[in-house]
N, C-alpha and C positions, 0 to 999 in steps of 0.2 A: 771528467777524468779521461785522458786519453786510454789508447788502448796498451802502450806499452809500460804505464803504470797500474795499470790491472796486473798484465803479468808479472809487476815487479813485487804486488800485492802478494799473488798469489805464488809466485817464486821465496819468499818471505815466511808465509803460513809452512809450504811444503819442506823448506829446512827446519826448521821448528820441529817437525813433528817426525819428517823423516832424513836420517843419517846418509842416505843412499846419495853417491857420488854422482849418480844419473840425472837428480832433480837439479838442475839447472837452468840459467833462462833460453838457453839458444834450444834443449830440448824440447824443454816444453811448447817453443815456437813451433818450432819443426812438428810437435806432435800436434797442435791445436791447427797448422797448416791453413793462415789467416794471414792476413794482412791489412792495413787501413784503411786503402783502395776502395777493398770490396762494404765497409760495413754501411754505405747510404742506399744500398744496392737488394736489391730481393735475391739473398742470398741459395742462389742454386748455380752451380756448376754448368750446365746444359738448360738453356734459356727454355727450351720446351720442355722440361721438370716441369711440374705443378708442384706449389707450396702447400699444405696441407693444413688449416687453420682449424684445432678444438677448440671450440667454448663453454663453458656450464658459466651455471650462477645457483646460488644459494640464497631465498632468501629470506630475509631475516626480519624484516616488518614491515608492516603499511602502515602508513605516516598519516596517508589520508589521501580519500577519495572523495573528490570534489565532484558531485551530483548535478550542480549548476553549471559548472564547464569542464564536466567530461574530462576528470586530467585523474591520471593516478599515481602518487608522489609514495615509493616504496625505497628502501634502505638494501641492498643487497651484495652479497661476492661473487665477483667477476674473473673467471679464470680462463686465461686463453695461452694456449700452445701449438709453437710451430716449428719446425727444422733448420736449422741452419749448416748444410752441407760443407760448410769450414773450419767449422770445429767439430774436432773428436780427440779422445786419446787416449788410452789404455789404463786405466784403475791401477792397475796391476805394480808399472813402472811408477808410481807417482804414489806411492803409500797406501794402496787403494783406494784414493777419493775419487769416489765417481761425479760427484758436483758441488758447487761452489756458488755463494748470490754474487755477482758481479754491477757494476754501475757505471756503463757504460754509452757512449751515442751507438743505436743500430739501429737495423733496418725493422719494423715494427710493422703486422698487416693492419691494415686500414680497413679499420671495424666501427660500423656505425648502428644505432639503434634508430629501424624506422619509424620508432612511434615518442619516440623521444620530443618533446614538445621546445624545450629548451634548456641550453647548456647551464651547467649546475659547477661554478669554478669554487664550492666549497669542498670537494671532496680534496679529501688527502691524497699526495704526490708519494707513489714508491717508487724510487729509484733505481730499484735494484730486481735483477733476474736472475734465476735460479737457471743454470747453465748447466747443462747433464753432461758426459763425457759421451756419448751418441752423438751429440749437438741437439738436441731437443732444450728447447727456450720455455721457459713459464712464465709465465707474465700473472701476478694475482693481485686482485687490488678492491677496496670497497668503494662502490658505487652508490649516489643520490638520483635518483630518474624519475625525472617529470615526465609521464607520457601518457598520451591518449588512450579513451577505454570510451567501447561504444556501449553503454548500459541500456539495460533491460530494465525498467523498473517495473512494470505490470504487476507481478507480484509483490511490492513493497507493502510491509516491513517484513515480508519472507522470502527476498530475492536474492538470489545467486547471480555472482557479476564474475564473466569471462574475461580476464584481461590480457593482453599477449605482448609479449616482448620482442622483437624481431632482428634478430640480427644478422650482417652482409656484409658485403662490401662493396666499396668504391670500386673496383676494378668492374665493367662490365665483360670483360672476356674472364671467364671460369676456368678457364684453362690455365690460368697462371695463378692464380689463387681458389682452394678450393674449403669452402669452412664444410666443419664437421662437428656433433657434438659427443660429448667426452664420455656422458653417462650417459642411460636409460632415461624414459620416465620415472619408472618405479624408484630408482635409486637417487634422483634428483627429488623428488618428492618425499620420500624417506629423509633424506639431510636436510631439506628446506623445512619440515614438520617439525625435528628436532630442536633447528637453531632458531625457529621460528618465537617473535615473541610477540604479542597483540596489545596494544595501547590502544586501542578505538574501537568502534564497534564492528569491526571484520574479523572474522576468523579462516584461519586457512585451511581451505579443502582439498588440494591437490594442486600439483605442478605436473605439467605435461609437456612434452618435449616433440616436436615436430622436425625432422628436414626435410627440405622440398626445393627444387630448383638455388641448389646453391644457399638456401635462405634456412637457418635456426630458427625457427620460432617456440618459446615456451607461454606456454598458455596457465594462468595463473588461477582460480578459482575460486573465488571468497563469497563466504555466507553471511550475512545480515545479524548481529545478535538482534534480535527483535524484541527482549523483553521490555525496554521503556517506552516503545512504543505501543504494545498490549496495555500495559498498566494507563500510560498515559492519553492513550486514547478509543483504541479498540474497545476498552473495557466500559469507560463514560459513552459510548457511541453506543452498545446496548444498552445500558442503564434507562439512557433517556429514551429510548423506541422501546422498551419494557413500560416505561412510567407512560407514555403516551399511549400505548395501546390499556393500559386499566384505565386510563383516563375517559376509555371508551363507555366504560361502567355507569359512571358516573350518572344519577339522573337527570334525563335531558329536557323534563319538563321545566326545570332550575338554570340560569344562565349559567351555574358554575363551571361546567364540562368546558363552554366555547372560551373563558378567561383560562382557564388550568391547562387546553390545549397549547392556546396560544401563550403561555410563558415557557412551557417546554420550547415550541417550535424556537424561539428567541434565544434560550439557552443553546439549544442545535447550532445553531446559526452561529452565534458567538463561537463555539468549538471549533467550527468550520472552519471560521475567520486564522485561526490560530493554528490550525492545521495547514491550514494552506503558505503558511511562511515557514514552515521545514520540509513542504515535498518537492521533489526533484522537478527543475522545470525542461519538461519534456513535450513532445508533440505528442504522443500518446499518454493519456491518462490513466495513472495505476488503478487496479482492482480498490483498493481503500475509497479514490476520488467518486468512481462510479457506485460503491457500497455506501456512502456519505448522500449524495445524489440523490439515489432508488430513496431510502429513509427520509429523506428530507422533502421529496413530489410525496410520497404516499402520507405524509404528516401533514400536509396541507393540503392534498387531497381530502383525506378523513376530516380534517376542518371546518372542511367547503360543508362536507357531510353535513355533521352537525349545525350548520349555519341555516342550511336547505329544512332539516328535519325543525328549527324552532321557527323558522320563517309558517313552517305549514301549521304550527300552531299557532301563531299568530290569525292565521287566516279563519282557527277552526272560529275566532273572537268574532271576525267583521263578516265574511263572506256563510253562509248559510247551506251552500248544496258546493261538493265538489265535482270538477267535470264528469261526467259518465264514462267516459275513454279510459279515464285515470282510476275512476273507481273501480270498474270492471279491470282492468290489467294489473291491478297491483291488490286489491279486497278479492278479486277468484284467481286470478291463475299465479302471481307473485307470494303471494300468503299460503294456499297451499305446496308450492315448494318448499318455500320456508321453515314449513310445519310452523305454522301460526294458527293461535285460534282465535279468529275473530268475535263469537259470540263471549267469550271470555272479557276479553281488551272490552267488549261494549257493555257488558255490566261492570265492570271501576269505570268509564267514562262516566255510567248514569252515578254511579255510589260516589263521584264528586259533587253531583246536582243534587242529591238527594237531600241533603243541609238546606238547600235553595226551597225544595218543593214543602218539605217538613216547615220551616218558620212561616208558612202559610196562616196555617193555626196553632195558635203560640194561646196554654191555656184555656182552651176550650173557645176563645173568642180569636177574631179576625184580627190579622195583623195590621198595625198599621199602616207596612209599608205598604200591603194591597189592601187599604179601604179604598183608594181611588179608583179602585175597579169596578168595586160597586155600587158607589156614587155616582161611574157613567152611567147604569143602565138605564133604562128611562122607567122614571116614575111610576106607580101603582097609587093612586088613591079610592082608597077603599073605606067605606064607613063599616066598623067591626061592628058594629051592632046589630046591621043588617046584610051582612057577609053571609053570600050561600056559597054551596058547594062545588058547582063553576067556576065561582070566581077565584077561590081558593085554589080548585087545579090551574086555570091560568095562571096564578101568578107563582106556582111553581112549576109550571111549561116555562115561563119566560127567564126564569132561574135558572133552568137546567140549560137552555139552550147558551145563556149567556157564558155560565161555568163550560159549555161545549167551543165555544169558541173559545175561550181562552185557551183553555188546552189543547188544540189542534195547534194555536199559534207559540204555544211553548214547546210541544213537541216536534213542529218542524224545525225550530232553531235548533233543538236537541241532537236531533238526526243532523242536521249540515254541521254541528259543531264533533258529531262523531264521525263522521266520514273523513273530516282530516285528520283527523286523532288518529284512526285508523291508520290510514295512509303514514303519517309521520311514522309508527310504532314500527309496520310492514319496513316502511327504506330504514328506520335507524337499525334494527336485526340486519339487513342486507348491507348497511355498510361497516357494520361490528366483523361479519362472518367475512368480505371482501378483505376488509384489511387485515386481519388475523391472519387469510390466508398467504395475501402479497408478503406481511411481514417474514412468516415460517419457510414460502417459498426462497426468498430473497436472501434470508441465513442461511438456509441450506445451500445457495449455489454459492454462494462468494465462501462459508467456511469448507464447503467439500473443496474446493478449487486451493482454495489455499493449506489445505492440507494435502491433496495430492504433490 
């Protein structure tokens, strides 16, 4: 619409409403003191004027923040105002209207957003400017904005994401165009909270408003609702390092501990797998990735554990003496750290054997599993009838000695089958109290952190 059907518009509205002989076209011209000349033109009088360009924005939701490529797709109002030193004209003469939308070609400053990623031609086209009798231009209109946001995810699922909008202009001499913004923070933050509405898992924390060389920037601040990620995951992530660490309990003279670890560790693992196709892929890895991690070496660490501890009982079966190095460092100065009592652990070693030594004599007569024992010895033939009292002691001299030999050779297997026993009992307590502590340590620094 040209310019002199505007005024024929608004020459139109002002009889309508007002009777006064003054509202006319050729006044109003005269009063708006314009022409079509100037409107492609940056409307100032004195080419060394400076344009003076307000901007706000209000805004009104996030659509979605894209973790994988850093884009932040937000719904907002865009309000920009500037002067136009060719029109003005007296409220007064003109029924009091001091403005009017008008829809017209002018001269518009050249405002771009620097973090805008890509142009978005769904937004709606307003036509029309709110034209004050000062000459001050509004321009207001809703905006779609794809734009860049450098996150922080470290603390995810309790991260705060700074995102900034920036806006400037194409002119690089500031002198002829100068942007400014309209509101405060406070008071942009205020309307933005209002009109604000959340369809996703952000909520909005503050709008903040920056000028600085010529450039608006508002700084946007969105917090994480984090609950389905607690329920969904956080919350199974302790479950299962709760359930593996009683698993420590378990007794480890029985294979069951090393199978009941290892289906947790499996179950972990799986979680993992599945965790890891919703976190943000970033060059540094969030506190969650590194708390998933720690739990996951100290579960197969404590495995290894258990592995080492049935391995030494194996050994207490074949081998008979364990090294002396190991025995001393871990039976005297390991054990007493510990508060271990080793003569304790070695009577239930022996009160396992004890069923062994008892079916000896089964009934008052010799077993048969040891009569081959005493069929080795070697022979006595004696005539009872002429058996004296010598003889008699010999052949229980060679009796006692036989029963002394065997017993010497059953009680060193005894002793070397308790020495590893020992040993196993000593590291399973040291790696029960080890990993209790890694686990306790380990919740404490990642929940104190994410609580701060």
């Amino acid at each position: 619409m040209s310019l002199n059907g505007v005024f024929v518009l608004l020459m139109a509205s002002l009889v309508g409403f007002c009777p006064c002989s003054a509202c006319n076209y050729l006044e109003l011209s005269d009063a708006l003191n314009m022409s079509s000349a100037n409107l492609a033109v940056r409307p100032v009088k004195n080419w060394k004027n400076t344009t003076t360009v307000k901007v706000n924005i209000i805004l009104y939701t996030v659509v979605k923040l894209d973790t994988s490529t850093q884009t932040l797709t937000t719904f907002l109002w865009f309000t920009m105002e500037w002067t136009n030193e060719f029109i003005s004209w007296i409220p007064e003469n003109y029924c009091g209207i001091k403005s009017f939308f008008g829809s017209f070609d002018m001269w518009q400053p050249d405002i771009y957003i620097y973090e805008m990623t890509e142009a978005d031609n769904k937004n709606p086209v307003i036509l029309y400017h709110n034209i004050h009798f000062n000459g001050t231009i509004k321009d207001s209109k809703p905006l779609r904005i794809v734009s860049t946001c450098n996150l922080n995810i470290f603390m995810y699922p309790f991260d705060i994401q700074h995102c900034n909008l920036s806006f400037l202009t194409f002119f690089e001499n500031s002198e002829c165009v100068k942007i400014e913004n309209i509101y405060n923070s406070e008071t942009v933050s205020k309307l933005s909270k209002a009109s604000f509405f959340g369809i996703g898992e952000w909520n909005l924390l503050d709008v903040s408003v920056l000028l600085d060389d010529n450039i608006v920037t508002y700084t946007i601040s969105l917090k994480r609702s984090s609950t389905v990620q607690i329920i969904a995951f956080i919350i199974p992530i302790c479950f299962l390092v709760i359930l593996d660490v009683a698993g420590m309990f378990i007794n480890f003279m029985e294979g069951n501990r090393i199978m009941f670890k290892i289906v947790v560790v499996l179950g972990f693992s799986v979680l993992i797998v599945v965790l890891n196709q919703i976190l943000p892929t970033t060059d540094s890895p969030p506190l969650l990735c590194l708390f998933c991690f720690t739990c996951m070496a100290l579960m197969v660490v404590s495995l290894m554990g258990c592995i080492a501890t049935s391995y030494m009982l194996n050994l207490s079966e074949t081998s008979t003496h364990a090294p002396p190095w190991m025995k001393f460092c871990i039976e005297t100065w390991l054990a007493r750290f510990l508060f271990f009592n080793i003569n304790c652990s070695k009577r239930d070693q022996i009160a396992l054997h004890e069923t062994k030594s008892d079916d000896f004599i089964e009934n008052g007569t010799i077993n048969p599993r040891f009569a081959h024992k005493r069929e080795d010895a070697s022979p006595v033939t004696v005539d009872i009838n002429n058996i004296t009292e010598n003889q008699l002691l010999e052949m229980l001299l060679l009796e006692v000695q036989t029963i002394q030999q065997e017993l010497i050779s059953h009680e060193t297997k005894e002793d070397g089958e308790s020495d590893w026993y020992i040993i196993a009992m000593v590291l399973n307590r040291l790696f029960i109290i080890l990993y209790l502590l890694s686990i306790i340590i380990t919740f404490i620094v990642v929940f104190s952190r994410w609580g701060s």
